[in-house]
C-alpha positions in Angstrom: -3.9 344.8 104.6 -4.6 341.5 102.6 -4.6 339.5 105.6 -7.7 341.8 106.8 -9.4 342.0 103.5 -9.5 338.2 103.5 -10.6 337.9 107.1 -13.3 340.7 106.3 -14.4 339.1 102.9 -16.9 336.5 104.0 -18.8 339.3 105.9 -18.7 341.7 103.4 -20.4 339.4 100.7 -22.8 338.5 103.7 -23.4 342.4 104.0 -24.0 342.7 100.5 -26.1 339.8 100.1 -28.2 341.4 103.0 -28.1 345.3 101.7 -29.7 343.6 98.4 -32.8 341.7 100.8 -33.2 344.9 102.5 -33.4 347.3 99.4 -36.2 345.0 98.3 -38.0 345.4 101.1 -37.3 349.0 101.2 -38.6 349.3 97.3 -41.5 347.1 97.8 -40.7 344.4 95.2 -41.3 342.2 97.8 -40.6 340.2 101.3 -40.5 336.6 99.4 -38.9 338.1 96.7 -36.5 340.2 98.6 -35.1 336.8 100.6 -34.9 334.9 97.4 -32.8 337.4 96.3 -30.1 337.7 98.7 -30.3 333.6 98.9 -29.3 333.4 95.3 -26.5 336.5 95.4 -25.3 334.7 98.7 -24.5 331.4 96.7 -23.3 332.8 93.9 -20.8 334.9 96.0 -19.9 331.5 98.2 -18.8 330.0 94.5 -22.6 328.5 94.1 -23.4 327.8 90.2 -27.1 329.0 89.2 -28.2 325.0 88.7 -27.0 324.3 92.3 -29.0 327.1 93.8 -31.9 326.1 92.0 -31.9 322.8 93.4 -31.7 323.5 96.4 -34.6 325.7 96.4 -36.1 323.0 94.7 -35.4 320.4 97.1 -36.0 322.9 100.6 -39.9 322.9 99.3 -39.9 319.0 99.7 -39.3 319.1 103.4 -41.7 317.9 105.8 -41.0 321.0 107.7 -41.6 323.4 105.4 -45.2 321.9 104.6 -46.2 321.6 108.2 -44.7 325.6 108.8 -47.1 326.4 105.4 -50.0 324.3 106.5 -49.8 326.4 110.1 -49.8 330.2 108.8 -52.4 329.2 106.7 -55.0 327.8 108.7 -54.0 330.9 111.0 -54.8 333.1 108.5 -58.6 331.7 107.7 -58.6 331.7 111.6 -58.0 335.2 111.6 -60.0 336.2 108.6 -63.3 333.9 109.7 -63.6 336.1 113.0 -63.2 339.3 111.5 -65.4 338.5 108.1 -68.3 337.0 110.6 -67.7 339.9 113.2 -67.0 337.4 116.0 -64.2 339.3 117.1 -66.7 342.4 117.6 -69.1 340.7 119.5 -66.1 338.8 121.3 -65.0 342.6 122.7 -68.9 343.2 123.5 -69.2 340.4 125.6 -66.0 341.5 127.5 -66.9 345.1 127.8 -68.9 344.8 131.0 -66.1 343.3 133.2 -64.0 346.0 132.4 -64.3 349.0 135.2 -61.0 350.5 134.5 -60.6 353.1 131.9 -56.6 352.6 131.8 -57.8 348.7 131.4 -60.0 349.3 128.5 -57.0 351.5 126.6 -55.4 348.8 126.9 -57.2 345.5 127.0 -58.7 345.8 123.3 -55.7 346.2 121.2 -54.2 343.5 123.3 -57.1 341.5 122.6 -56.9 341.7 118.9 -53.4 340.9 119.2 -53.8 337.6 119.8 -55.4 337.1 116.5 -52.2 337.5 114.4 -52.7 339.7 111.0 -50.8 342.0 108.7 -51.6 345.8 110.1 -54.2 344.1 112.7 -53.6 347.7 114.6 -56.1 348.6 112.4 -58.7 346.1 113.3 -58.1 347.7 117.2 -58.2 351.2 116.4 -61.5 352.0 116.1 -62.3 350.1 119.4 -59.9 352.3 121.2 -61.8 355.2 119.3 -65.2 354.0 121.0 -63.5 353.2 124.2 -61.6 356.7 124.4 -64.4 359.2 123.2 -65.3 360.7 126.0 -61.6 360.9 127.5 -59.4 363.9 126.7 -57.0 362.3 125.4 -55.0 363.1 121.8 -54.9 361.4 118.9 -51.2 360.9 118.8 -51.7 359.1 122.2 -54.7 357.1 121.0 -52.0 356.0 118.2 -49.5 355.0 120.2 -51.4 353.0 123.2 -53.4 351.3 120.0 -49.9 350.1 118.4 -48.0 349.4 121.6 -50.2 347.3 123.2 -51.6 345.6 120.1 -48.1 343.7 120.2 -47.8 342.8 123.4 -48.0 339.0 122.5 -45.1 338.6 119.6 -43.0 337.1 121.7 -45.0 334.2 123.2 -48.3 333.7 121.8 -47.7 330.4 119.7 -50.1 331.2 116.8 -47.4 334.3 116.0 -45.9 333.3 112.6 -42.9 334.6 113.8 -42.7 332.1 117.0 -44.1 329.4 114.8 -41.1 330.0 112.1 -38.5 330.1 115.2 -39.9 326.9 116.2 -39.1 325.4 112.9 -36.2 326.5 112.4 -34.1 325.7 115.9 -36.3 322.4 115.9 -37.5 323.2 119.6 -41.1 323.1 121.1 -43.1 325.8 122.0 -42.8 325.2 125.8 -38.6 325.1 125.3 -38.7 328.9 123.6 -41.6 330.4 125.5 -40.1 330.1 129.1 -37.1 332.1 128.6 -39.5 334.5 126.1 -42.1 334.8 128.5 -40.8 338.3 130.3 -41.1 340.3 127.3 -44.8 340.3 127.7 -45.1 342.0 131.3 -42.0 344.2 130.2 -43.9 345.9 127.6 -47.2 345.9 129.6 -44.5 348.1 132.5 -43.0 350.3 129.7 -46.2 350.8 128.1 -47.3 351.8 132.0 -44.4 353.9 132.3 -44.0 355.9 129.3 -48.1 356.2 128.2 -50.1 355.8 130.9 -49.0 356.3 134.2 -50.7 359.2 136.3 -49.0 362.6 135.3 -49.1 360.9 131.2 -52.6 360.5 131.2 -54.2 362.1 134.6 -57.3 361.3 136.6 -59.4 363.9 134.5 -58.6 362.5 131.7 -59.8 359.6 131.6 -64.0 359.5 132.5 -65.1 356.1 131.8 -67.3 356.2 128.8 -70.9 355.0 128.4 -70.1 351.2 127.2 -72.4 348.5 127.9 -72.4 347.1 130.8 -73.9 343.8 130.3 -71.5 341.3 131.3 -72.6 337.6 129.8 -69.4 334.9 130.9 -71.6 332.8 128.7 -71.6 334.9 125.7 -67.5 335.4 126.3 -67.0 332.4 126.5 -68.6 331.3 122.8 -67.4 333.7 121.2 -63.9 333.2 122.3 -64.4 329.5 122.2 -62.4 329.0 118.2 -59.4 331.1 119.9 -59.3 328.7 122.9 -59.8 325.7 121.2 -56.7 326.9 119.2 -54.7 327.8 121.6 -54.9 325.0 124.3 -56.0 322.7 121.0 -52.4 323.0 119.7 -50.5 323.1 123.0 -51.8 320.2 124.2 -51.8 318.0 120.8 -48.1 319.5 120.6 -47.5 318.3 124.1 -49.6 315.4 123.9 -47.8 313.7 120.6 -44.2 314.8 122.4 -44.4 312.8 125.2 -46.7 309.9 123.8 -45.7 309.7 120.1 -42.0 311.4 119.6 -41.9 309.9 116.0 -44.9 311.8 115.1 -44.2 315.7 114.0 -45.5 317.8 116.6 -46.6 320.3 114.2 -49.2 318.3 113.6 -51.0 319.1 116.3 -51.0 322.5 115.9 -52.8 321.8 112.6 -55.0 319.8 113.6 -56.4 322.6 116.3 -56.2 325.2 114.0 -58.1 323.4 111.7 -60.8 322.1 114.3 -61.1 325.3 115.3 -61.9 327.1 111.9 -64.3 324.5 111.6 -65.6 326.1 115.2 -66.6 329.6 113.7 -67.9 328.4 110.4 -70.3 326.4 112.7 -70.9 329.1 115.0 -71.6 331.4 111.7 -72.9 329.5 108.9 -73.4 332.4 107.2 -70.2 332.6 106.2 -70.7 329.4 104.3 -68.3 327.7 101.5 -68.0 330.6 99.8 -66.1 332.3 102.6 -63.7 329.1 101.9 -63.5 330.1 98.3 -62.5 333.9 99.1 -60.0 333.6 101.7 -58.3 330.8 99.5 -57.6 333.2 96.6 -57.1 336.1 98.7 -53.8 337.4 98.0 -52.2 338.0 101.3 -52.6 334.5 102.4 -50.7 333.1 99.1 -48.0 336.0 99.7 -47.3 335.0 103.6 -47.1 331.2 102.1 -44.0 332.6 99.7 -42.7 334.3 102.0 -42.1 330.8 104.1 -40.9 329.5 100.6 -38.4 332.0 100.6 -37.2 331.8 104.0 -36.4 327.7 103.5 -35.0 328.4 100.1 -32.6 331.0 102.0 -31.8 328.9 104.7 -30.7 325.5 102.7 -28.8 327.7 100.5 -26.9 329.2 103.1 -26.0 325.6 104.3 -24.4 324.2 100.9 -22.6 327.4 100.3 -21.1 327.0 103.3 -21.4 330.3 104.5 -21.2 330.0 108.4 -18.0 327.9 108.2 -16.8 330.0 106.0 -17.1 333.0 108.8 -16.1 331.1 111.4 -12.9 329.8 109.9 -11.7 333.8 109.1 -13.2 335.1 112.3 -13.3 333.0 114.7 -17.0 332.8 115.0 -17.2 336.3 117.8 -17.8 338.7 114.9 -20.3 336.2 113.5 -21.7 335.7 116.6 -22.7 338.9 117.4 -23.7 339.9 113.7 -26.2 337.0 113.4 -27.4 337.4 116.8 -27.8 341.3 117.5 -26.9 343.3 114.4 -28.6 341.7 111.8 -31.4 341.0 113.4 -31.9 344.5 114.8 -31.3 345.9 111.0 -34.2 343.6 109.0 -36.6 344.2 111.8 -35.9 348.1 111.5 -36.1 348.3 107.7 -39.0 345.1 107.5 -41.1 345.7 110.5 -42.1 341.7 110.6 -41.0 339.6 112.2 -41.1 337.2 109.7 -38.5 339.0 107.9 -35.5 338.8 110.9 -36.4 335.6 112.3 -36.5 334.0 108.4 -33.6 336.4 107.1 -30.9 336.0 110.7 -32.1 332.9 112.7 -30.6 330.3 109.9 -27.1 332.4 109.8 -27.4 332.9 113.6 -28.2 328.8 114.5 -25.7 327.8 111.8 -22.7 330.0 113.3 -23.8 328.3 117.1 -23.0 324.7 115.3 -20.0 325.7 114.0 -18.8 327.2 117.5 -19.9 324.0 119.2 -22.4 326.1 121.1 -25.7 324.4 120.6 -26.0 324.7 124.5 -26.2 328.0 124.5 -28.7 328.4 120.9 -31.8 329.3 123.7 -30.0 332.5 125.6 -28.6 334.0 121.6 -32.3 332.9 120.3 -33.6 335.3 122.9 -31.1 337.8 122.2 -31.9 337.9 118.8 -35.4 337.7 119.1 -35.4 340.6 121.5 -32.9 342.9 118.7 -35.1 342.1 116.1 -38.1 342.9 117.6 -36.9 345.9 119.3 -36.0 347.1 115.3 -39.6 345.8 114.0 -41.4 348.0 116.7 -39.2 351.0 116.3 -39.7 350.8 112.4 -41.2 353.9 111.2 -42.3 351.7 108.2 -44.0 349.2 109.9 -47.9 348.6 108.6 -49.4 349.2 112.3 -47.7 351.9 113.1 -48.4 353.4 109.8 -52.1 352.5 109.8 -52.5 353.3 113.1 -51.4 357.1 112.4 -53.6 356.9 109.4 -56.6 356.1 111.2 -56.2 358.8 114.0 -55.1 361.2 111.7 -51.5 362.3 113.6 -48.3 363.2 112.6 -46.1 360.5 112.4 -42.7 361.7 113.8 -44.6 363.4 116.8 -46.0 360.0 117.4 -43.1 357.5 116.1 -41.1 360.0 118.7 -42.8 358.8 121.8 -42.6 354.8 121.1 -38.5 354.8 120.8 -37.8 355.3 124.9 -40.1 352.0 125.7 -38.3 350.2 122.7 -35.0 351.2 124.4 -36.1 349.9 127.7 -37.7 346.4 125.6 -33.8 346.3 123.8 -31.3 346.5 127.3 -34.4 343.9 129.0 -33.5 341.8 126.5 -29.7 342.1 126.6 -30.3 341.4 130.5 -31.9 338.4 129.9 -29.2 337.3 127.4 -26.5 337.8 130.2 -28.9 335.8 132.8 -29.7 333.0 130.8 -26.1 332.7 130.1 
């Protein structure tokens, strides 16, 4: 009985320190807060004094890392609010409207437009497109919900301006190219489920579905500017990142991403000077943008601390590393996505536990097939979270029950889950 207590110990403080990260997220005190906590009650249960703990967090905020990761979510942030503020993103969808026939293409080409502009509850920002695009379809409000918050996230798993992607990036020290090629199928296995389970004839039929009266104007021109700060962005930061890899090893990669998404803020407050310095000046002090920052803060406070308690040899040496393993890689994940529904929480809150237990089994090799496995879990848990902030806008905004409606997204995030362990078991 002792001999089990001590093997289970290191898991159970583990368990603890995670039940406290996820009661704080479940209270509201806080994501940053929430991962500073269980950091702290993690080192103190490892045998950490309170001055140790505190520099360590001191000394995580000095790492070039950790400034770069900041720099990145915010300039993606003042990316995203520029085009919404300036109503570039509106015009962006007008200009696309007119090469879009398809009635099933429309439901689900908008949300998955705004997607790639990467938000808290951007669901929100789609929904009232799918309103205009839907009105004259039958078609219920629950379902409007659902195809709004489905395929609004279509892109979390490979669109590099995801702070999510960027954080895993960080963390396993990989480039984007090395993480979105075994990542990549999650995209066109959501678009199928999505398919499947919403919009398939005999889900939505024929008579359903009468195109509405959009305009039909189609300008490539007028596309093309107003999606010109999302491509210089996007093929900005993947060629600078790809650029300085091959060229210039010894200079951090992430600072090419920066450098697009700075040149390409620079883009709409040229293409909409209205916005001015002002703008600047708002988005600066705007709250969400300083709370995403902490919340990096926390996650690198988390992760050192985990390192000098020891906490992943300290599992491995009573376990073996397999129950580990699997915790850091499936079950964990799985459980902060379900109670966070970010995924900045599991990716900040698992991936240190989950890389650290892969360098104690000697199994950096194999840190690409578990990454996927874990990213898969805990995205399966952030989608099928009745708490996340899309889902729960989204409801708000079409005015539907949300059990009816949270009821019909948990067979595609099944399907999205056993993909995912399929892919695991391939890559392997």
């Amino acid at each position: 009985m002792e001999s089990l207590f001590t093997t289970l110990a290191p898991f159970l403080k583990v368990l603890f320190a995670f039940l406290i990260m996820l009661a704080g997220m479940r209270f509201k005190i806080g994501l940053g807060l929430s991962i500073l906590a269980g950091g702290a009650i993690m080192g103190l249960l490892f045998g950490m004094g309170l001055l140790p703990i505190a520099r360590t967090g001191v000394l995580a905020l000095t790492q070039e890392k950790f400034l770069f990761l900041a720099a990145i979510v915010g300039f993606i942030l003042i990316l995203s609010d520029a085009m919404e503020r300036s109503g570039q993103s509106k015009r962006l969808m007008e200009a696309l409207s007119g090469f879009l026939t398809s009635p099933r293409l429309r439901l689900v080409f908008f949300p998955a437009l705004i997607g790639l502009l990467p938000m808290p509850g951007g669901a929100v920002f789609s929904a009232p497109m799918i309103k205009t695009v839907s009105e004259d379809m039958r078609i219920s409000n629950s379902d409007r919900a659902v195809l709004n918050y489905w395929f609004r996230h279509v892109w979390e798993l490979i669109w590099p301006l995801y702070p999510g992607i960027i954080l895993t990036l960080a963390l396993a020290d990989i480039q984007i190219i090395d993480l979105i090629s075994y990542t990549w199928p999650g995209t066109p296995i959501m678009l199928l489920a999505g398919w499947i389970f919403f919009l398939r004839p005999g889900v939505l039929g024929a008579k359903d579905l009468a195109i509405p009266m959009l305009p039909v104007k189609r300008s490539k021109s007028a596309a093309l500017r107003e999606g010109l700060p999302l491509l210089i962005a996007i093929v900005g930061a993947i060629g600078l990142e790809t650029s300085i890899a091959a060229f210039a090893p010894t200079i951090p990669f992430e600072l090419g991403v920066v450098v697009a998404l700075a040149a390409a803020v620079v883009c709409v407050m040229v293409q909409n000077t209205q916005l001015g310095l002002k703008f600047l000046r708002d988005v600066l002090t705007k709250k969400s943008l300083w709370s995403m920052i902490f919340v990096i803060t926390a996650i690198f406070v988390f992760k050192d601390i985990l390192q000098a308690a020891g906490v992943v040899e300290e599992m491995a040496r009573v376990a073996g590393g397999e129950a580990a393993l699997f915790a850091s890689a499936a079950f964990l994940p799985f459980l902060v996505g379900l109670v966070a529904g970010i995924n900045v929480a599991f990716v900040g809150a698992t991936f240190p536990l989950l890389l650290g237990v892969l360098a104690s089994l000697n199994m950096q090799d194999q840190m690409i097939p578990y990454i996927v496995l874990a990213t898969f879990c805990g995205f399966t848990g952030v989608m099928i979270s009745p708490i996340h902030i899309c889902f729960i806008l989204t409801c708000e905004y079409f005015q539907c029950d949300l059990a009816s409606t949270w009821r019909k997204v948990v067979g595609p995030c099944l399907v999205f889950l056993a993909s995912g362990v399929g892919l695991f078991f391939l890559y392997v």
